[in-house]
DOSE-564855 format. One line per field, with one value per residue (C-alpha): residue number from 1; x, y, z. Coordinates in steps of 0.25 Angstrom, whole numbers, plus 2048, in hexadecimal, padded with zeros to 3 digits. Layout:
BEGIN
seq	(NUM; ...)
px	(X; ...)
py	(Y; ...)
pz	(Z; ...)
This chain:
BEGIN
seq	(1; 2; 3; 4; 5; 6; 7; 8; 9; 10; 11; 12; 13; 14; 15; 16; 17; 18; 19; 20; 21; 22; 23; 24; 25; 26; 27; 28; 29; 30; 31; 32; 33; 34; 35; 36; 37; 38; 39; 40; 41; 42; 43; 44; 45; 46; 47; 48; 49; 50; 51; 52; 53; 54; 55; 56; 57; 58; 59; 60; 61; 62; 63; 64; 65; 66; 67; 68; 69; 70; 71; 72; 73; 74; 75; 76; 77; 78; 79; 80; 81; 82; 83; 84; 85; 86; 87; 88; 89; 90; 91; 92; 93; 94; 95; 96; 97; 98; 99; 100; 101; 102; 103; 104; 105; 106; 107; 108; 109; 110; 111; 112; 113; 114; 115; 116; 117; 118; 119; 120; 121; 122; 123; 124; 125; 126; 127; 128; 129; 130; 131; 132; 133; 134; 135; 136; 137; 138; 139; 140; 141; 142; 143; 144; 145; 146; 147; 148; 149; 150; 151; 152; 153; 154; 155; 156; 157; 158; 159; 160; 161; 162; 163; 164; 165; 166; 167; 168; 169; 170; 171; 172; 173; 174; 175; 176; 177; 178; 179; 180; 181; 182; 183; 184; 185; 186; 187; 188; 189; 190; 191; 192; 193; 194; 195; 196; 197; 198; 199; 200; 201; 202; 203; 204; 205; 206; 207; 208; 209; 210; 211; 212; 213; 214; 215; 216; 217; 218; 219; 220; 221; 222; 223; 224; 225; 226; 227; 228; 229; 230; 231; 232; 233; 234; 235; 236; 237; 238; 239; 240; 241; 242; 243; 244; 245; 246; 247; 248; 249; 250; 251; 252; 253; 254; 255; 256; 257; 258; 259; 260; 261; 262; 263; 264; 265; 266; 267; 268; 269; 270; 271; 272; 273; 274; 275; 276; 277; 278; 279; 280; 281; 282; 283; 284; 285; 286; 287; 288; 289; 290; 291; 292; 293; 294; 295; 296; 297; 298; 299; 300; 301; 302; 303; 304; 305; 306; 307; 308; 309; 310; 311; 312; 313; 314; 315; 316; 317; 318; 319; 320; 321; 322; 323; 324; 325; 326; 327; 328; 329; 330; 331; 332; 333; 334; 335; 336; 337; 338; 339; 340; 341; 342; 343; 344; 345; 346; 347; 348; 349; 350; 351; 352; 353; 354; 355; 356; 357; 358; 359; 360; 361; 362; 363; 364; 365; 366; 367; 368; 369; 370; 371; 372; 373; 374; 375; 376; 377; 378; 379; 380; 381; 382; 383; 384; 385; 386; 387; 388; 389; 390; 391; 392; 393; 394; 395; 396; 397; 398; 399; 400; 401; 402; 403; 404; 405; 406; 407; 408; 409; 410; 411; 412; 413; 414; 415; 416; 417; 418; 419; 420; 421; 422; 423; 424; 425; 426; 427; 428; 429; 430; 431; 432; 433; 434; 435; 436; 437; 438; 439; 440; 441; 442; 443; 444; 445; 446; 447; 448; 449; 450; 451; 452; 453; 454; 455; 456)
px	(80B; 809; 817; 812; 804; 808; 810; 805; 7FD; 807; 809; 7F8; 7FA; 804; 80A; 800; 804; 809; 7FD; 7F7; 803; 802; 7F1; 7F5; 7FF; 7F7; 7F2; 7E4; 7DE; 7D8; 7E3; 7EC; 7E1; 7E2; 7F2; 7F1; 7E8; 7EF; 7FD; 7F6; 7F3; 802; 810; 81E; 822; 831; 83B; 830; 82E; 824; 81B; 827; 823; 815; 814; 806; 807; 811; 80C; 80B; 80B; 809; 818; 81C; 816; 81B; 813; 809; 807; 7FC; 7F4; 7ED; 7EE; 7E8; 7F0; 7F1; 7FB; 7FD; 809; 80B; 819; 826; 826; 835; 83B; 842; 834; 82D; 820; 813; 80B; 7FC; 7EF; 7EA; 7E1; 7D3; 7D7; 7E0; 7D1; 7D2; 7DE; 7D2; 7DC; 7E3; 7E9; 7F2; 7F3; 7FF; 804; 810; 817; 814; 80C; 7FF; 7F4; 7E5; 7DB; 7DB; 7D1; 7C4; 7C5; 7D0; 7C5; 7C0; 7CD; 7C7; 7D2; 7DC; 7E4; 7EF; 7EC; 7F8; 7F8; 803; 80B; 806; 7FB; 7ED; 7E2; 7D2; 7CD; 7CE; 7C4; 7B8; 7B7; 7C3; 7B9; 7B8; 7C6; 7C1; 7D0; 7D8; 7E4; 7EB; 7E9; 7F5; 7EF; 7FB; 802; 7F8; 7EF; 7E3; 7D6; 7C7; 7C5; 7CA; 7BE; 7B7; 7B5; 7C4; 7C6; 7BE; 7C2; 7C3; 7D3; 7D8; 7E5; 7EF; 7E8; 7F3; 7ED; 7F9; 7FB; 7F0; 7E5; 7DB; 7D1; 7C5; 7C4; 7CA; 7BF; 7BB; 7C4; 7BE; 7CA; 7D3; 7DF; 7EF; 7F5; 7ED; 7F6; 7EE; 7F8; 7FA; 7EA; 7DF; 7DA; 7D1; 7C8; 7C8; 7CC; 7C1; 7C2; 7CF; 7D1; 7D9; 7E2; 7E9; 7F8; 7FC; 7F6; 7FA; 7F3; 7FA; 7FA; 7EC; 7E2; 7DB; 7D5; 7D1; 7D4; 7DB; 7D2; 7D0; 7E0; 7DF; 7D8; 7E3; 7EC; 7F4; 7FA; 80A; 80A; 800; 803; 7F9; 804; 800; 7EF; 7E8; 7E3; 7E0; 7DF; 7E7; 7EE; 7EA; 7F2; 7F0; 7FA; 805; 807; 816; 80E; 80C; 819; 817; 80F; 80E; 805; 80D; 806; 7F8; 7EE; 7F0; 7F1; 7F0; 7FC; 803; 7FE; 808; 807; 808; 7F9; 7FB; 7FD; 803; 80C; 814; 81F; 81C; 826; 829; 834; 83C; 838; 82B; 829; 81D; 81B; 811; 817; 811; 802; 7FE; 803; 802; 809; 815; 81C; 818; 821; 819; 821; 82E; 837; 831; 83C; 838; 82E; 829; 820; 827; 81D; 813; 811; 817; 81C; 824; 831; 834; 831; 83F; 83A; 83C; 84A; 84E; 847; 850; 85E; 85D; 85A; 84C; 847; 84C; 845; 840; 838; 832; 835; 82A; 823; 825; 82D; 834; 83E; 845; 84D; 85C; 865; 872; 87C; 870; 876; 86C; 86E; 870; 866; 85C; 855; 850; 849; 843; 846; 83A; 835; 834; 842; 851; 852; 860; 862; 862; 85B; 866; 85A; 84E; 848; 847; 83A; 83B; 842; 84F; 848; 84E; 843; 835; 833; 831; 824; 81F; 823; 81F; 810; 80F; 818; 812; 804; 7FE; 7F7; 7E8; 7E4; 7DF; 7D3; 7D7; 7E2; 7E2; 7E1; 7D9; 7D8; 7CB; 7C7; 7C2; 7B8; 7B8; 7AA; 7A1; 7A0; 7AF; 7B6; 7C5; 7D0; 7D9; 7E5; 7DE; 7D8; 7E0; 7E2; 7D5; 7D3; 7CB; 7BF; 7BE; 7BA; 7C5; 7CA; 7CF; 7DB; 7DC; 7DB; 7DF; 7D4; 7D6; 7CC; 7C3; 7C4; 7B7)
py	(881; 873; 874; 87E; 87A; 86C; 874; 87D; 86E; 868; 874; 874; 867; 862; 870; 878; 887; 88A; 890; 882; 87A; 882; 87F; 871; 86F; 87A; 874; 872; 882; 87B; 871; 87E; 886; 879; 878; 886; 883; 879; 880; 88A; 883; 87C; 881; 879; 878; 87E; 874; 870; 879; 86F; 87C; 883; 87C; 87F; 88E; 891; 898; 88D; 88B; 87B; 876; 869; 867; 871; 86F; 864; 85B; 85A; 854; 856; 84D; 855; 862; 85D; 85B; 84B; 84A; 853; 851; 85A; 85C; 857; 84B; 84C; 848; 858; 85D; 863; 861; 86D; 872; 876; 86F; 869; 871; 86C; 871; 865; 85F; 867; 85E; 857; 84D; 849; 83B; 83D; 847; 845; 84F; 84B; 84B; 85A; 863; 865; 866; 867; 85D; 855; 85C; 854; 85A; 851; 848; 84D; 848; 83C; 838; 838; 829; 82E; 839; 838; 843; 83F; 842; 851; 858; 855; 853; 852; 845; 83D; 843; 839; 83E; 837; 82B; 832; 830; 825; 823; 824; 81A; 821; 828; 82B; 836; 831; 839; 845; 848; 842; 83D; 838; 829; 822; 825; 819; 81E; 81E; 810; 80C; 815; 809; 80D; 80F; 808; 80F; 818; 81D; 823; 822; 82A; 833; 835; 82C; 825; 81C; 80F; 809; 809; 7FB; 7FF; 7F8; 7FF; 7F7; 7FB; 7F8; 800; 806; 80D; 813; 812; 81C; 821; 820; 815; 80C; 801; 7F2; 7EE; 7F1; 7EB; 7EC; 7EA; 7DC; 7E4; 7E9; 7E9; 7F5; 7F5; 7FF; 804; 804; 80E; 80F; 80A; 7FE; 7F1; 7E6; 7D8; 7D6; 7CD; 7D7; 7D6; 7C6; 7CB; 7D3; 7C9; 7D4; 7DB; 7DD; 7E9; 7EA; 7F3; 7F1; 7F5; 7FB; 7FB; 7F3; 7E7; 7DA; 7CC; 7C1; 7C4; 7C0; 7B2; 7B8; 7C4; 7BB; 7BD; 7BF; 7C7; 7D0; 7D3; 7E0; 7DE; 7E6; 7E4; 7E8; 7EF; 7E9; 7E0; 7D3; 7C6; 7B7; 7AF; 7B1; 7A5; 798; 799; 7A5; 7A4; 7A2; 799; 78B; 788; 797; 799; 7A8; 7AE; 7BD; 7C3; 7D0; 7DC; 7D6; 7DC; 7D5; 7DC; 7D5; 7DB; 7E0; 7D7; 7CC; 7C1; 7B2; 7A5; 79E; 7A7; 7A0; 79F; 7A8; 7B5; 7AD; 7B6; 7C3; 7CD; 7D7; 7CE; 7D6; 7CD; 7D2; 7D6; 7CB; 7BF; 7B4; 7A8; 799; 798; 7A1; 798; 793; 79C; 7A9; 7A7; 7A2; 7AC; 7B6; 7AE; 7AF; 7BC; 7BB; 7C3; 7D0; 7D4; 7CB; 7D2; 7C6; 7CE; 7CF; 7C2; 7B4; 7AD; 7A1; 79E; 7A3; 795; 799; 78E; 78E; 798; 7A0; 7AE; 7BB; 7C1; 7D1; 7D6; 7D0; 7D6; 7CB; 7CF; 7C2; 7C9; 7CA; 7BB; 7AC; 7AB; 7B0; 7B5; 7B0; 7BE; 7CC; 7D9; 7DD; 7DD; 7E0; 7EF; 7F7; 7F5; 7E5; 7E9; 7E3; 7D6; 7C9; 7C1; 7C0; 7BE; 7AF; 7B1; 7B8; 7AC; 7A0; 7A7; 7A8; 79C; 793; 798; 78B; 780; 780; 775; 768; 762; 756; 75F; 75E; 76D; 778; 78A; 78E; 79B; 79E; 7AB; 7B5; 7B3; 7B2; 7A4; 7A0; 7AB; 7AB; 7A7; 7B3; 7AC; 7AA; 7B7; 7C2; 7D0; 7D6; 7E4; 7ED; 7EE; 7DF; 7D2; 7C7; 7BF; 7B1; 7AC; 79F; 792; 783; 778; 76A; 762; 758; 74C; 741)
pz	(6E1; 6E5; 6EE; 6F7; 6F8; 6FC; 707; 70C; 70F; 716; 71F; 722; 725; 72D; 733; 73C; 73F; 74B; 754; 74F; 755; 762; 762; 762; 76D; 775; 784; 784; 78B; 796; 79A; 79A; 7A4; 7AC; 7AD; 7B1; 7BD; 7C1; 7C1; 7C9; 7D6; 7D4; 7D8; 7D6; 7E5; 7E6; 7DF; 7D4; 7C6; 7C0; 7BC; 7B6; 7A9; 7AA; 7A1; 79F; 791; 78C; 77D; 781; 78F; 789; 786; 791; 7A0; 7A7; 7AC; 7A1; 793; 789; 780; 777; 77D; 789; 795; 797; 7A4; 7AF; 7B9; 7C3; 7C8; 7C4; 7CD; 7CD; 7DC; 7DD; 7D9; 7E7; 7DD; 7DC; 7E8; 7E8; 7E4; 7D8; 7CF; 7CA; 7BE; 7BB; 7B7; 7AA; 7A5; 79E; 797; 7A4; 7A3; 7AF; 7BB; 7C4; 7CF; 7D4; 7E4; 7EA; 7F2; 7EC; 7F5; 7F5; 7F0; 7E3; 7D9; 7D7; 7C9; 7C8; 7C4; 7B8; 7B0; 7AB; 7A2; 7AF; 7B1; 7BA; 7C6; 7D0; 7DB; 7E5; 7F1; 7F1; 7FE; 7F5; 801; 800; 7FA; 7EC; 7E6; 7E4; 7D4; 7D0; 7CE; 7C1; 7BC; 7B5; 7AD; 7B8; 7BA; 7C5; 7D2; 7DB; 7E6; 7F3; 7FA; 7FD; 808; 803; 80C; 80C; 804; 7F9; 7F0; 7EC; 7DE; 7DB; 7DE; 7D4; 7C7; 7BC; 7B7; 7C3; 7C6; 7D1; 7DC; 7E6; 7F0; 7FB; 805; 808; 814; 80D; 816; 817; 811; 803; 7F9; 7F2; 7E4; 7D6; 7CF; 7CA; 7D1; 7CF; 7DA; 7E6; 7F1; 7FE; 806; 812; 814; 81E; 817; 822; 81F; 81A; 80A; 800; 7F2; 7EC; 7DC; 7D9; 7CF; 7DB; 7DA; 7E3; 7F0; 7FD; 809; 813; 81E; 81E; 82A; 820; 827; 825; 820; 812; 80B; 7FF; 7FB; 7F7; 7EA; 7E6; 7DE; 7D6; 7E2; 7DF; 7EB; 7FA; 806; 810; 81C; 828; 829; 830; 829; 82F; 82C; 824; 818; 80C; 808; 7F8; 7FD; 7FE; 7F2; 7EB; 7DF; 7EC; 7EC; 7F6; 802; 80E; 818; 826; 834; 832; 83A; 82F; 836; 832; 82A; 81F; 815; 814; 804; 7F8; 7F3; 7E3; 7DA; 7DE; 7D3; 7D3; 7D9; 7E0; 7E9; 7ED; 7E6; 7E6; 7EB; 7F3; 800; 809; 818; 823; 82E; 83A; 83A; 840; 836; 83E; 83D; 838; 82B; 81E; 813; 808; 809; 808; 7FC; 7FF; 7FF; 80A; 815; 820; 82B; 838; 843; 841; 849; 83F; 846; 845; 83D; 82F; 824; 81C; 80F; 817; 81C; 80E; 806; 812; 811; 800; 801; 7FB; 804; 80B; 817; 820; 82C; 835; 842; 84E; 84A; 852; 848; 84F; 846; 83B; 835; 82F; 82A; 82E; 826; 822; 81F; 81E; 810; 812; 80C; 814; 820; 82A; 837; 83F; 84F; 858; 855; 85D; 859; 85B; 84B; 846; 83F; 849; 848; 83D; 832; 83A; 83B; 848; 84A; 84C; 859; 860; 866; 85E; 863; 86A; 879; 87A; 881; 875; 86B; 873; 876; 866; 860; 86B; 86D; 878; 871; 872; 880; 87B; 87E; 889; 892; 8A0; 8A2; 89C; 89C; 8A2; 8A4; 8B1; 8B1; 8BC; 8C2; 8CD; 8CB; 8C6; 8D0; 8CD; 8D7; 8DA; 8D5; 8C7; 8C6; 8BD; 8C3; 8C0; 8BB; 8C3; 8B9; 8B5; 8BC; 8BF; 8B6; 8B7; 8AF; 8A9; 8B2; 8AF; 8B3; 8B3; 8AA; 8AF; 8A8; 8AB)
């Protein structure tokens, strides 16, 4: 007797009956309501089946719906689509329904057509870290209540049609790491951010306005194609950048010595207003040896960038500074950085360089493209490596370089002759011969004329 009672335990124990197992692999009731809903304002565009998996009455869509798993009975991930590159993704609008996920960690929609706006509900998923919704037709806002997804890690809304401002309050959630707004309709100005963000991407907006405060955590920064202004003064603080794309905008100014920086391995900053020099030395410490490496990329052109080329971006492998109004002779390090194949691409075209020095038997590795034409000099390579738009012209006009690489020398006090401006008055009448060709609705004007000084 003792046999089959020691049996009958064991089976208690250790092996539930079967309406028991299925109780406990069962969907949570209102996870399964809310899967429903959201299958419902859904469709697989022609040439996706993501939904074919999705059977409602399925004894556990835990294990048999793609795109989901389950902690607890709870739905803890939701992916919708396949993502694949065949797949042509799902079509419709997202349901406020997904806010009934209550245990959603992660919510991802993947590249398609849904449209409409983004479910403020969306908000009430507190425990949510990840919420990507890219490259789909969202529109309307980003709703002003995701200030209350406290835990989240991720945002990644680009690639829709989204307008109004960046809210304030989302720049300032404490986990926050990566927001990826890219490519939307978003305008107004950048909100100062308190997060402490690795990777911010805004780039291709309506963006406008001057910089606000920016976390120093800042690894990854792009706005380009957006209307900002303004100087760059904010960017010095941010010593951990690896990545910044401020291209094409319309800030002004110097930049900042402490961005010539090879930790900053990818800068671009083309097609604005930035004027000044670039600095003579790397801003670091003395005693290492920094350079640029492989795979650094730095891009300057088209500004206002001054004065003789400094030696600093020496080794960077693709180096962009044509269309500025750089002058004097190319240092020595650029042309052996080029010759040893150190670096690539070497884009000094449209500037008022003088002279780029070769040594004799100097032979152009392959693999490098150099453009020098359109300078103060005859470049001793042709237009073989140069792009379409740096034109057919080897060389400036000589009018142009001697105004600019000779600019006349201020008079010194003791000369014999001096410029005085003569007014066109009454009482100082200008002599027909001195006097430029008016315009009907302005007064005369005289040009310059040379006086003889008295000397006692």
């Amino acid at each position: 007797m003792a046999l089959p009672l020691l049996l009958t335990l064991l089976l208690i124990l250790h092996i539930a009956p079967p309406s028991q197992q299925q109780h406990d692999h069962k969907i949570n009731a209102v996870d399964l309501a809310a899967l429903a809903a959201i299958k419902s304002t859904l469709t697989d565009i022609p040439g996706s089946n993501f939904f074919s998996t999705w059977n409602l009455t399925a004894p556990d869509p835990c294990s048999t719906f793609s795109g989901i798993t389950c902690s607890l009975n709870r739905v803890s991930t939701l992916t919708l689509g396949t993502g694949l590159s065949g797949s042509s993704g799902l079509a419709g609008s997202l349901s406020p329904s997904i806010s009934d996920l209550a245990e959603l960690t992660q919510l991802v929609l993947f590249p398609g057509l849904v449209t409409g706006p983004i479910p403020p509900e969306l908000s009430w998923l507190t425990n949510l870290r990840v919420l990507s919704l890219t490259n789909n037709r969202l529109t309307g806002s980003i709703p002003g209540s995701f200030s209350s997804l406290r835990s989240l890690h991720t945002l990644d809304l680009s690639y829709n049609q989204l307008t109004g401002s960046v809210p304030p309050s989302l720049t300032s959630l404490p986990e926050l790491k990566v927001l990826i707004l890219a490519s939307n309709s978003l305008s107004g100005e950048l909100p100062a951010m308190s997060a402490q963000l690795l990777h911010l991407d805004l780039k291709n907006n309506l963006l406008a306005g001057p910089w606000k405060k920016l976390p120093s955590s800042l690894r990854y920064l792009s706005v380009s194609r957006n209307s900002m202004r303004g100087p760059l003064n904010g960017l010095a603080l941010l010593s951990e950048l690896v990545y910044l794309d401020l291209s094409m905008n319309q800030f002004s100014g110097p930049i900042p010595a402490e961005l010539f920086n090879p930790t900053l391995s990818s800068m671009f900053l083309q097609r604005n207003n930035l004027s000044g020099r670039v600095p003579s030395k790397l801003i670091g410490d003395p005693t290492t040896s920094a350079s640029y490496g492989g795979g650094s990329i730095v891009d300057l052109s088209h500004n206002f960038l001054t004065g003789e080329l400094s030696p600093v971006l020496a080794g960077v492998e693709s180096l962009f500074l044509n269309n500025n109004r750089l002058m004097g002779i190319v240092p020595w390090e650029y042309i052996k950085s080029v010759y040893e194949g150190t670096t690539r691409t070497l884009y000094l075209q449209h500037n008022y360089l003088s002279k780029f020095p070769l040594e004799p038997g100097m032979e152009l590795p392959d693999t490098v493209s150099l453009c020098l034409s359109y300078n103060c000099m005859v470049p001793p390579v042709g237009l073989a490596s140069c792009p379409a738009s740096a034109g057919v012209q080897l060389s400036r006009p000589a009018s142009q370089c001697s105004v600019f690489n000779n600019p006349t020398p201020p008079a010194k006090v003791g000369t014999d002759r001096k410029i005085v401006r003569r007014r066109s008055s009454p009482c100082h009448p200008c002599s027909k011969k001195n006097r430029v060709k008016p315009n009907p609705q302005t007064r005369p004007v005289c040009r310059f004329r040379f006086r003889p000084l008295h000397r006692p």
